[in-house]
VOKOL-129411 format. One record per residue (C-alpha): x, y, z. Coordinates in steps of 0.05 Angstrom, whole numbers, padded with zeros to 5 digits, always signed. Example, Ala and Ser with C-alpha at 12.3 -4.5 7.8 and 13.67 -1.06 7.14 Angstrom:
<nodes>
+00246-00090+00156+00273-00021+00143
</nodes>
This chain:
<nodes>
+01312+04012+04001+01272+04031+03929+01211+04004+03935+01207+03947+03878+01141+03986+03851+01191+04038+03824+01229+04029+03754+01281+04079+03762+01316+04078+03686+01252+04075+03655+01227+04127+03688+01288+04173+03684+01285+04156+03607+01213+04178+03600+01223+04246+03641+01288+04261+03601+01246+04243+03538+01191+04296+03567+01231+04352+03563+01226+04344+03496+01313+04354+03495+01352+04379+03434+01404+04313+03420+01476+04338+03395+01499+04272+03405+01491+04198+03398+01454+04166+03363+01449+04191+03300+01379+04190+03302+01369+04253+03346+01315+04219+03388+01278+04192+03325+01271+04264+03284+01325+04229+03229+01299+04164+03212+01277+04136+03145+01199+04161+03130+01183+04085+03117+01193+04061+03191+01200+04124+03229+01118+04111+03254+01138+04041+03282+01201+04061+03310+01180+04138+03329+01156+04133+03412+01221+04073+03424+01270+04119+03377+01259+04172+03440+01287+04132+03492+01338+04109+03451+01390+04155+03487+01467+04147+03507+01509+04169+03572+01489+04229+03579+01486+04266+03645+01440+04221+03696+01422+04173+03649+01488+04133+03680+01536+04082+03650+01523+04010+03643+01600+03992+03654+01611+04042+03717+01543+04042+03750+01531+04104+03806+01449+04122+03785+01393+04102+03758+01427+04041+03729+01450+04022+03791+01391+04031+03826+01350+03990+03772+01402+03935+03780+01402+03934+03856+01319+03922+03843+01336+03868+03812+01381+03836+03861+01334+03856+03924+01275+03814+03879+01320+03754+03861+01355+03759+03936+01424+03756+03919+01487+03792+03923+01498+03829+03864+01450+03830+03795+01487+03855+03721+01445+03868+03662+01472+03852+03598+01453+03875+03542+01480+03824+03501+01443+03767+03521+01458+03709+03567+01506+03700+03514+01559+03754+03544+01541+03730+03616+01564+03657+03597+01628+03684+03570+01651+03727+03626+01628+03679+03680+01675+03625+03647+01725+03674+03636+01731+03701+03704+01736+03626+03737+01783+03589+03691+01844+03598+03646+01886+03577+03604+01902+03498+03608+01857+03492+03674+01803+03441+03679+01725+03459+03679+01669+03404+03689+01615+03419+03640+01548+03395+03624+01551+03374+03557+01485+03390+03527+01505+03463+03533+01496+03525+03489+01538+03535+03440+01557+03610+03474+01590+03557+03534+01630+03517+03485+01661+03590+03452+01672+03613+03530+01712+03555+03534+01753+03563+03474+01762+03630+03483+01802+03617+03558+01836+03554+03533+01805+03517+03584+01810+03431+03585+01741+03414+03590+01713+03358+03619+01647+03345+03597+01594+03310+03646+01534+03262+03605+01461+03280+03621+01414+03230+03641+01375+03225+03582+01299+03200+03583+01284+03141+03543+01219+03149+03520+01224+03227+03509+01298+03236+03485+01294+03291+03530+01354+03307+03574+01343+03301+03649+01412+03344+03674+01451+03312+03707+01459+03275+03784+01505+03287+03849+01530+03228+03832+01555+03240+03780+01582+03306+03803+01610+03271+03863+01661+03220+03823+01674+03276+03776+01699+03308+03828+01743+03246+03854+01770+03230+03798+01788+03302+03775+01788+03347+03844+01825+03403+03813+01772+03430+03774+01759+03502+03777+01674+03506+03761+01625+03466+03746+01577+03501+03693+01513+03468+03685+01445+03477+03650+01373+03485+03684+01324+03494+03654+01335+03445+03591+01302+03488+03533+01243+03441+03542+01228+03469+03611+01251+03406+03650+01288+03424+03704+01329+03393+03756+01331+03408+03833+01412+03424+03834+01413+03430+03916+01454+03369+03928+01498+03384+03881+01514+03461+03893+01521+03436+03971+01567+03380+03946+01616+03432+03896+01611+03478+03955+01640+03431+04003+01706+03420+03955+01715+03505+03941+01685+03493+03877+01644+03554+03851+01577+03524+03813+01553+03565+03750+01483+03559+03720+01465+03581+03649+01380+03599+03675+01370+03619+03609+01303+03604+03601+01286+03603+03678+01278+03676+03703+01214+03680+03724+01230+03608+03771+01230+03656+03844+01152+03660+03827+01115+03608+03867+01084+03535+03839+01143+03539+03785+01213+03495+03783+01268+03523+03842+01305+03572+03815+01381+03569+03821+01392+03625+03848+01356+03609+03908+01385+03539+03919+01457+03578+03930+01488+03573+03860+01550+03617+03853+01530+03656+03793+01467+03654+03743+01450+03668+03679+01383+03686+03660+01359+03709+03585+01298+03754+03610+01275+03764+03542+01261+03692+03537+01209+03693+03575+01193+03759+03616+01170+03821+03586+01240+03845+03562+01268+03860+03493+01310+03806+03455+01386+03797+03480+01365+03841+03553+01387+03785+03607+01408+03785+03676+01473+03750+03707+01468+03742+03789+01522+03725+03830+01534+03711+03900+01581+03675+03950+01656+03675+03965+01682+03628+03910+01672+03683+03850+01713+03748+03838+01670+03797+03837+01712+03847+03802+01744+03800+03760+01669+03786+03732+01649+03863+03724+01712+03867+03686+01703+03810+03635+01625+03839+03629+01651+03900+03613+01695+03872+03565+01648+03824+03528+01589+03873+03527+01578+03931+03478+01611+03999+03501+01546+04035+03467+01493+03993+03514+01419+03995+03483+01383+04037+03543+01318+04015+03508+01341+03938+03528+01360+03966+03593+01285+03997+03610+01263+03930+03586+01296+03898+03639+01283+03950+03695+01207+03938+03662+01216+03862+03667+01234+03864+03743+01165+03901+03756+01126+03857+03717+01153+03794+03755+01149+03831+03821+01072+03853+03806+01064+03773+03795+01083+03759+03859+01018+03735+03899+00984+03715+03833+01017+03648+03817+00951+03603+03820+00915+03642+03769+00984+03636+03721+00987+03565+03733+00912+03551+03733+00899+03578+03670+00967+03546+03633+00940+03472+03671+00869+03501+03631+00901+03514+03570+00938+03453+03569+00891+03406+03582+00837+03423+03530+00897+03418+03476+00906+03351+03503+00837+03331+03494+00832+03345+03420+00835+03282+03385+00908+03254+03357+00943+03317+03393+00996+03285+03450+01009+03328+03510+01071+03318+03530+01078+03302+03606+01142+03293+03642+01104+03280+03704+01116+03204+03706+01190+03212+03711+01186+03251+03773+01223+03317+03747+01198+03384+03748+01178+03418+03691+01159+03493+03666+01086+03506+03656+01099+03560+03598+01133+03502+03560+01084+03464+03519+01112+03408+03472+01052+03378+03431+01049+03327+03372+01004+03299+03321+00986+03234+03304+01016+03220+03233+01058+03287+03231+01136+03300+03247+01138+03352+03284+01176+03393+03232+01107+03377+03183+01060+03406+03247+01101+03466+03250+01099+03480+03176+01025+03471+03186+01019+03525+03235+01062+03575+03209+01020+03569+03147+00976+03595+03191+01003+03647+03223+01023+03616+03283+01097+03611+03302+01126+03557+03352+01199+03555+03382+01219+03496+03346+01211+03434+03325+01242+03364+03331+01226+03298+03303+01162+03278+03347+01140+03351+03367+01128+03429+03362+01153+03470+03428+01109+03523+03441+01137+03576+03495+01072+03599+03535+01065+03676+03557+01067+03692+03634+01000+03719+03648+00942+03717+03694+00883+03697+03643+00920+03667+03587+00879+03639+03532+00894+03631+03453+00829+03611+03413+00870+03622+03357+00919+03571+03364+00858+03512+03397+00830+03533+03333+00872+03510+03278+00895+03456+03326+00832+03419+03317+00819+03441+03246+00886+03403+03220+00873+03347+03272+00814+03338+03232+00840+03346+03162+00898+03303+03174+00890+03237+03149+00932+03191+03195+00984+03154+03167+01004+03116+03232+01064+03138+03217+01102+03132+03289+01160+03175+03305+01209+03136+03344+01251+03175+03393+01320+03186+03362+01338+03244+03397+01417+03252+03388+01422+03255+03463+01407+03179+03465+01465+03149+03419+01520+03200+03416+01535+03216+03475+01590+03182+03516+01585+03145+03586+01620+03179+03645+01662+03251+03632+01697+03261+03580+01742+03304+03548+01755+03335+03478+01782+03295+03422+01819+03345+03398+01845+03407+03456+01829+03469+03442+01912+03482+03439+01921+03433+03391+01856+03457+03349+01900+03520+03340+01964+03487+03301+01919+03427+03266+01906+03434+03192+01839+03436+03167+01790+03406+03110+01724+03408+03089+01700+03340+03071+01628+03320+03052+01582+03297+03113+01592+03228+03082+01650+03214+03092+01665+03249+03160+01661+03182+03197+01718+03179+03253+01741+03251+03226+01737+03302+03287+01703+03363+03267+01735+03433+03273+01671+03473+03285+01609+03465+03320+01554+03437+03289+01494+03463+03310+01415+03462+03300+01389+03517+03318+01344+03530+03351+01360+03507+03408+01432+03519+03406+01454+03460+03431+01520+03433+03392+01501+03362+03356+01579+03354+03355+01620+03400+03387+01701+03429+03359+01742+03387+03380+01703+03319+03379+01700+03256+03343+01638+03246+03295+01608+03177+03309+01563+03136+03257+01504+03142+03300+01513+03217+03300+01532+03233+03232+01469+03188+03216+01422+03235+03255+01461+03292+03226+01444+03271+03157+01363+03255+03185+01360+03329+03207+01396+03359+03130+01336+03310+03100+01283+03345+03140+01311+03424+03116+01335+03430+03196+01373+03500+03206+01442+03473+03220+01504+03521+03246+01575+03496+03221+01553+03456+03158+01559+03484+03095+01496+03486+03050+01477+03454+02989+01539+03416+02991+01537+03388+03058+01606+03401+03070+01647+03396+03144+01709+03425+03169+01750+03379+03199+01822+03373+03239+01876+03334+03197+01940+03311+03222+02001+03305+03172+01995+03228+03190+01927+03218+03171+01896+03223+03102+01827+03243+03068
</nodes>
């Protein structure tokens, strides 16, 4: 067994890199030596490792070497059967784990505050989906996942499902303990997936359960989102008799780029140590995020939020904040003035994704916190929670409006949002971030939505699927309805 202090691909990149190699072949680049004058200084010592398959530097998509060895690291640290980078980002992992469970016509139980890369798996197999509601916090708007319970009459009422694909963490870092209900899925034959996007650093101590410990089938994680790795280097683990193995590696090697970054790759082999080297250190992590968070929450109009009183767990490198008199879209445009970027914005708040360190500490950021605390004049303006996940979403499962079958004979028609009431839309329509489908293809737009729709094209929200200035829709017509 490598010992987990070892970063095989890196290190094979670096002593290939050393030998200072002549490159007569991909990339073009020729280990940095072409490259525009104007960014070759930023990109020269990265441009170096920047190779291909070339004789032991192994192949991503038929792994015998260092690859291999970097990605059984991985699965010896996370403890299951088999770990995949991707190099596309949880995105590709999402698609091929749908893909290798479910086909054409077969039904799928999904949570439905999913990404958007979920919704496009789905499409993509022809799958019926059957879409399960999260319990959704009232005071928050934040979703809670969802229960056995209602896994369990899910399952009743529709037992031939093939997977149930959940998410955990939410993108606000709450995160729901999923034992009950992987035990419950496992019990029927049912294989559980769970998009971990945003929890791969969960196996360290003092932070949520990660899923991949409580026995789900296969997981997603997007490394990059918050572990040392470059943007779009994720892992998928898998484990457990319900998934086909092979029938996975082949839709990964499918879905995934047949040129794989090997820069992304060290980042990931990189990532692994970083997390491993953590191990041991949790309470000075999580006692200097509990510092950090509390003297924000002391300066004067800033809320904390704290999730604590509904009895969920919650990531510590998640920090939502607001302001007294401020949207959070205003805050944010506040900060960024200043130089400081957060992960997005809603309504009420700013989300701020914390780095995973020993000592963290950003003066910077307490700073100009308290500086337009104090220059903001309150308006009392109060932000009520209207968070789309409390009004749009239906009771109970549900499925599509429109099939994804019938989506592919239906006519379509761009109307304005307007007068899109009772029309079901043909694409997603998405803010992003977080990538979360406000209404999903296939799916009838309510007033209630469409009015928070038209709330977030007031406050200049980045929407996917809507058609700017013109606030225009695609829709689904059939030759018995009219426009």
């Amino acid at each position: 067994m490598t010992s987990q202090s070892n970063t095989p691909l890196y290190s094979k990149l670096v002593d290939h890199m050393r030998t200072e190699p002549s490159s007569y072949h991909m990339p073009g680049h020729k280990n940095g030596e072409v490259f525009p004058l104007l960014g070759k200084s930023l990109f020269h010592d990265l441009l170096k490792i920047d190779a291909t398959e070339i004789t032991d530097l192994d192949d991503l998509h038929a792994p015998e070497g260092v690859i291999k060895e970097a990605q059984d690291l991985a699965k010896e640290l996370y403890k299951v059967e088999q770990t995949f980078f991707l190099v596309n980002g949880s995105t590709a992992g999402n698609l091929a784990s749908i893909m290798s469970v479910c086909k054409d016509g077969e039904q799928i139980l999904v949570q439905r505050d999913s990404h958007k890369s979920i919704l496009n798996a789905l499409k993509l197999t022809g799958a019926h989906p059957l879409f399960l509601t999260p319990e959704i916090d009232s005071q928050t708007g934040l979703s809670l996942g969802i229960t056995e319970d209602d896994i369990k009459h899910a399952i009743e009422n529709y037992p031939n499902v093939k997977a149930i694909v959940l998410t955990n963490p939410s993108y606000y870092g709450v995160s729901n303990n999923l034992c009950s209900i992987i035990k419950h899925a496992h019990a029927k034959g049912i294989p559980v997936i769970v998009d971990e996007a945003h929890g791969a650093h969960f196996i360290l101590n003092g932070f949520p359960m990660s899923s991949v410990s409580l026995g789900a089938d296969i997981v997603i994680q997007s490394a990059h989102k918050t572990l040392p790795a470059m943007t779009m280097g994720s892992y998928l683990h898998v484990q457990g008799d319900l998934i086909d193995k092979e029938e996975l590696s082949y839709f990964l090697s499918i879905l995934q780029s047949s040129s794989p970054s090997y820069p992304i790759m060290a980042s990931l082999d990189l990532a692994r140590f970083y997390l491993f080297s953590l191990l041991g250190k949790e309470d000075y992590i999580l006692h200097s995020l509990k510092k950090f968070r509390e003297e924000i929450a002391c300066i004067d109009g800033i809320t904390v939020l704290n999730p604590d009183y509904v009895n969920i767990s919650h990531d510590p490198l998640k920090l939502s904040i607001s302001l007294d008199g401020l949207s959070g879209y205003d805050l944010q445009a506040l900060l960024e003035q200043r130089g400081i970027y957060c992960e997005l914005a809603n309504e009420k708040s700013v989300l701020l994704i914390l780095p995973l360190k020993t000592n963290f500490y950003d003066e910077k950021l307490i700073h100009n916190l308290k500086e337009i605390a104090v220059q903001q004049v309150s308006q009392c303006r109060e932000q009520a929670v209207s968070s789309f996940f409390l009004h749009n979403f239906r009771k109970n499962v549900h499925p599509l409006d429109v099939t994804y079958q019938e989506g592919k004979i239906l006519k379509r028609r761009r109307v304005h949002v307007d007068e899109a009431k009772g029309k079901v839309t043909a694409r997603n329509i998405i803010p992003y971030p977080p990538g979360i489908p406000l209404f999903m293809e296939g799916e009838k737009l309510g007033e209630d939505g469409i009015s928070y729709l038209k709330k977030l094209i007031n406050e200049n929200v980045h929407i996917q699927g809507i058609q700017k200035p013109e606030n225009v829709i695609e829709i689904f017509v059939r030759e018995d309805e009219e426009v």
